[in-house]
C-alpha positions as CSV (number, residue, x, y, z in Angstrom):
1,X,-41.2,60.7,-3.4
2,X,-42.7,58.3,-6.4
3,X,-44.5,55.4,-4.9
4,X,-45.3,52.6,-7.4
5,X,-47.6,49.6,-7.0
6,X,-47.0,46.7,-9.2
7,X,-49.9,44.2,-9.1
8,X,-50.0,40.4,-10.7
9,X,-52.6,38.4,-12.2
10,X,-54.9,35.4,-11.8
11,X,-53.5,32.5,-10.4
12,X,-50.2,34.4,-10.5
13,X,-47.8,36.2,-8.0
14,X,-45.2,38.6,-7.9
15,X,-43.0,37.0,-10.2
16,X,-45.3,38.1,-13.0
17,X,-44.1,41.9,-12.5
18,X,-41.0,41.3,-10.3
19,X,-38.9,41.4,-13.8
20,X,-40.1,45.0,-14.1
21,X,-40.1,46.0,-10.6
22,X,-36.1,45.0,-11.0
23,X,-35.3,47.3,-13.3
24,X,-37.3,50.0,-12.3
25,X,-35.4,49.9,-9.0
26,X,-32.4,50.2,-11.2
27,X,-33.1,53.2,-12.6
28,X,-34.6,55.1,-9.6
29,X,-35.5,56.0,-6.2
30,X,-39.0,55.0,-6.2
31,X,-41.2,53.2,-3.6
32,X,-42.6,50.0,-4.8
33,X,-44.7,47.6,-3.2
34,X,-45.6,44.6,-5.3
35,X,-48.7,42.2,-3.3
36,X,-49.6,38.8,-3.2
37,X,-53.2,39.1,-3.6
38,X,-55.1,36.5,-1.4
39,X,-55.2,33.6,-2.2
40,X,-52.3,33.7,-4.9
41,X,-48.5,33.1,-4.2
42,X,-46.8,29.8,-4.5
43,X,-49.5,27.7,-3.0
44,X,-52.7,28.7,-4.6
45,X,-55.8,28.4,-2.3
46,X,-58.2,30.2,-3.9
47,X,-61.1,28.1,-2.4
48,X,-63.9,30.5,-1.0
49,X,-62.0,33.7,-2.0
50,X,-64.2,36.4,-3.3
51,X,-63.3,39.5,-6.3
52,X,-63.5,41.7,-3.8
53,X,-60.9,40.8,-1.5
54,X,-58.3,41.1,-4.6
55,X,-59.4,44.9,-4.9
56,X,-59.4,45.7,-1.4
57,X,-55.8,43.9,-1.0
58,X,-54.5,46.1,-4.0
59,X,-57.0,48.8,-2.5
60,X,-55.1,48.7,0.9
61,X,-51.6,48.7,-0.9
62,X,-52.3,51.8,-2.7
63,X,-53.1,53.6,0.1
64,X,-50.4,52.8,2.2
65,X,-48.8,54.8,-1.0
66,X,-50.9,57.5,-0.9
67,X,-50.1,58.5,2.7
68,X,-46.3,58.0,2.2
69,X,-45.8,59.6,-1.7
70,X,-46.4,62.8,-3.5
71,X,-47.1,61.1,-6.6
72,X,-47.9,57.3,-6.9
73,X,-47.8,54.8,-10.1
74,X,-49.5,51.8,-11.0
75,X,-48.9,49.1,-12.8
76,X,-51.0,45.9,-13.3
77,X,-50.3,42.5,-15.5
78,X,-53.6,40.4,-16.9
79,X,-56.1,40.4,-14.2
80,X,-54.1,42.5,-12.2
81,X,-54.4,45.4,-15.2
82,X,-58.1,45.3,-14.8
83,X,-57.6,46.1,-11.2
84,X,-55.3,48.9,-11.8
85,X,-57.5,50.6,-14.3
86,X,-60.0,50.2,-11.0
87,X,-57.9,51.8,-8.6
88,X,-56.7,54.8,-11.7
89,X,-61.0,55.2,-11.8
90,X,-61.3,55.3,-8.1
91,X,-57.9,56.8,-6.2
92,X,-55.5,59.7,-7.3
93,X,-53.0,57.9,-9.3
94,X,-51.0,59.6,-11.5
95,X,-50.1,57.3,-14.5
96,X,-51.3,53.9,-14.6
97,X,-49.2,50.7,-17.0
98,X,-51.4,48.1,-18.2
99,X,-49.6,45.0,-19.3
100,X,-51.5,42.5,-21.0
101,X,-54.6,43.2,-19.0
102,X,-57.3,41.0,-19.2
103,X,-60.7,43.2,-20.6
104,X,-61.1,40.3,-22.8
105,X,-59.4,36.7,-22.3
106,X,-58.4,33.5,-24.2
107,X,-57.3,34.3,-27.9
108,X,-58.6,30.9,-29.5
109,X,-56.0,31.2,-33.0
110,X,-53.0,31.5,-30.7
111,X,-54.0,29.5,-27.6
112,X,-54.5,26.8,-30.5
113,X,-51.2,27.1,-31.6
114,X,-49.4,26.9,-28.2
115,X,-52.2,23.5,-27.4
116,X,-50.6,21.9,-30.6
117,X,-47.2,22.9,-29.6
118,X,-47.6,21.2,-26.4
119,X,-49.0,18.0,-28.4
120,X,-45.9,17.6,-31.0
121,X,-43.7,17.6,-27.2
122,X,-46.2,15.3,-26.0
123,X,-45.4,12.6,-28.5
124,X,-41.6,13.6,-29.2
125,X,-41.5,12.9,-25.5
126,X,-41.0,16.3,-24.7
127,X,-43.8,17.3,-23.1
128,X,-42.0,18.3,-19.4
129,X,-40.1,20.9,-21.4
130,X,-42.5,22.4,-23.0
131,X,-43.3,26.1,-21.6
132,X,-46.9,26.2,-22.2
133,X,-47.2,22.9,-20.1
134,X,-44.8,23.7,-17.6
135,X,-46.4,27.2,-16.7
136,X,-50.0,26.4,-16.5
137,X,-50.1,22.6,-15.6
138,X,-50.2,23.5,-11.6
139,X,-52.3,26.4,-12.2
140,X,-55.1,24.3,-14.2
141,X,-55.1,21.7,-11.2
142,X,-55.4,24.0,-8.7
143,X,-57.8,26.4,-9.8
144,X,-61.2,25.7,-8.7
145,X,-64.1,26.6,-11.5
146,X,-65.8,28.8,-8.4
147,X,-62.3,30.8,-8.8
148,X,-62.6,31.3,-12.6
149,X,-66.2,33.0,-12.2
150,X,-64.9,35.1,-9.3
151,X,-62.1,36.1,-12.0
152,X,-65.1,36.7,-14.5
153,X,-67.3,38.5,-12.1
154,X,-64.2,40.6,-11.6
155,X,-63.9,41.6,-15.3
156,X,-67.3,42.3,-15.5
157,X,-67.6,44.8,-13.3
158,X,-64.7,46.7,-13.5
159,X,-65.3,46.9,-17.6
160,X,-68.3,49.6,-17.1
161,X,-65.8,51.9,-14.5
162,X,-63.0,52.3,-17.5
163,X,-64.1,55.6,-19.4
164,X,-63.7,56.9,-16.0
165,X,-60.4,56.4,-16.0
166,X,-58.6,59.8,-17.2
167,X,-55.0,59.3,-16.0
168,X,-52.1,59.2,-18.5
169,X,-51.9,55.3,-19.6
170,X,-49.6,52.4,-21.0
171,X,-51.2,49.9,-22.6
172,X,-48.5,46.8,-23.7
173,X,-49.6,43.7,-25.7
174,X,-48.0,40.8,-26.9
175,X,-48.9,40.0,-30.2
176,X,-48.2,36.1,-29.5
177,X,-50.4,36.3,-26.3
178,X,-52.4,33.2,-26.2
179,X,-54.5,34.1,-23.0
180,X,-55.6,37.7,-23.7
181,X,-56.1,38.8,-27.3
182,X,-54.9,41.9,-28.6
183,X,-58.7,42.8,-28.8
184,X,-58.6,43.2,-25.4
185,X,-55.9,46.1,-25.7
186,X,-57.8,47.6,-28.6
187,X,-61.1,47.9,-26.4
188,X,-58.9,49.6,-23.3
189,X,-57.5,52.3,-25.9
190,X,-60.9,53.2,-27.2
191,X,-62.6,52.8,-23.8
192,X,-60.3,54.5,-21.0
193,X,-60.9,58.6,-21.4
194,X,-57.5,59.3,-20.7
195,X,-56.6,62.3,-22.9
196,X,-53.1,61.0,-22.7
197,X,-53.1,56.9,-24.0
198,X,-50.7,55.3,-25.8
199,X,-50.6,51.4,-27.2
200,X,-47.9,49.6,-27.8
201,X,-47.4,45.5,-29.5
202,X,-44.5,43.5,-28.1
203,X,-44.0,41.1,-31.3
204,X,-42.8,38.0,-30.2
205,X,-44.1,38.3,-26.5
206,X,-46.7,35.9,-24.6
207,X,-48.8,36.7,-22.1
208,X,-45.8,36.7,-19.8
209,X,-44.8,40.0,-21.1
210,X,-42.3,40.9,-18.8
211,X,-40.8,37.2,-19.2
212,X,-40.4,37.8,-23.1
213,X,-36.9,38.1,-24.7
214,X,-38.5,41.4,-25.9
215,X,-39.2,42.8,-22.3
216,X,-35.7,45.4,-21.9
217,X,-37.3,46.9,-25.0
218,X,-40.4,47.1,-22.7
219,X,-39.4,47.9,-19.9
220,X,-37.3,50.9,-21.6
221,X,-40.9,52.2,-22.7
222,X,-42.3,51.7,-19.5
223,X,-39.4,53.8,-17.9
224,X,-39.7,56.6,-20.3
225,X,-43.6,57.3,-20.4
226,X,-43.3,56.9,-16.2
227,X,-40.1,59.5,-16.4
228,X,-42.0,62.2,-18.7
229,X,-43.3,65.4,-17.3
């Protein structure tokens, strides 16, 4: 039995991989467990929640997996990609999917574009419409700053355990991503040790990647490199 954990980013929940997580259930028999890691979910409370509870909530997931699965999967979105690469250091995973995973964060040239985007709505009267606004308007209000340095702290020291990571990986970036940078996917190719690496650029994707109107084409890729022996 395959067991495959799908885990979701900052300020996010399972929505963020559910898209995935779909049509992997499709195509297979597989276990999956996708978490809401604490604090996260539809009403974000993220007051007073510490780095480490994220890992030890994907931590616990994984080996609930472990015990049940001869061979186990994972699979982790922006923040949740970081934590992945963690678990791939730490536990024996077997192939581990990194979808625009957050080793670096904010790209300024296309996070300017999607501001002034949001600004032509803003005066055309738009503005509600407008998907940049819509997705991170609730997020941004709710989000306390203590949240955004445990997010940082959490980068930070999960960046030194990637060469350790040796397990065959995924690494999938949209080129129009205006939260993580494609440097960010660049650095995980060079830096995870995994003999077996392979990068691929969704074009016209976001940083919702598995959202895009690209993401059949990703999740195909996906499917494969998981199905290969």
């Amino acid at each position: 039995m395959i067991g495959c954990l799908c885990i979701h980013g900052f300020t996010g929940a399972p929505y963020e991989v559910e898209p995935l997580a779909e049509y992997l259930t499709k195509h297979t028999d597989w276990i999956f467990s996708v978490p809401t890691l604490p604090g996260h979910g539809e009403n974000l409370s993220l007051k007073d929640i510490h780095y480490h509870q994220w890992i030890e909530h994907a931590e616990a997931e994984l080996k609930k997996l472990i015990d049940t699965c001869d061979r186990v999967y994972v699979i982790g979105f922006s923040m949740g990609g970081m934590i992945a690469s963690l678990l791939a250091a730490k536990y024996p995973v077997d192939k581990l999917v990194l979808l625009s995973a957050a080793a670096y964060y904010i790209n300024p040239k296309q996070m300017a574009s999607e501001i002034k985007s949001m600004i032509v709505d803003l005066f055309k009267g738009n503005l509600e419409n407008n998907e940049f606004f819509k997705r991170y308007k609730r997020k941004i209000k709710a989000t306390p700053i203590k949240a955004t340095f445990q997010f940082r702290r959490l980068v930070s020291y999960i960046k030194p355990l990637l060469p350790q990571v040796e397990v065959p990986t995924l690494i999938a970036q949209g080129e129009c991503d205006g939260i993580v940078p494609p440097k960010s996917a660049e650095y995980l190719y060079r830096t995870i040790s995994a003999k077996t690496k392979r990068l691929t650029y969704i074009k016209d994707s976001s940083h919702h990647i598995c959202h895009c109107e690209e993401k059949e084409a990703l999740f195909s890729q996906v499917y494969e490199f998981l199905m290969e022996r």
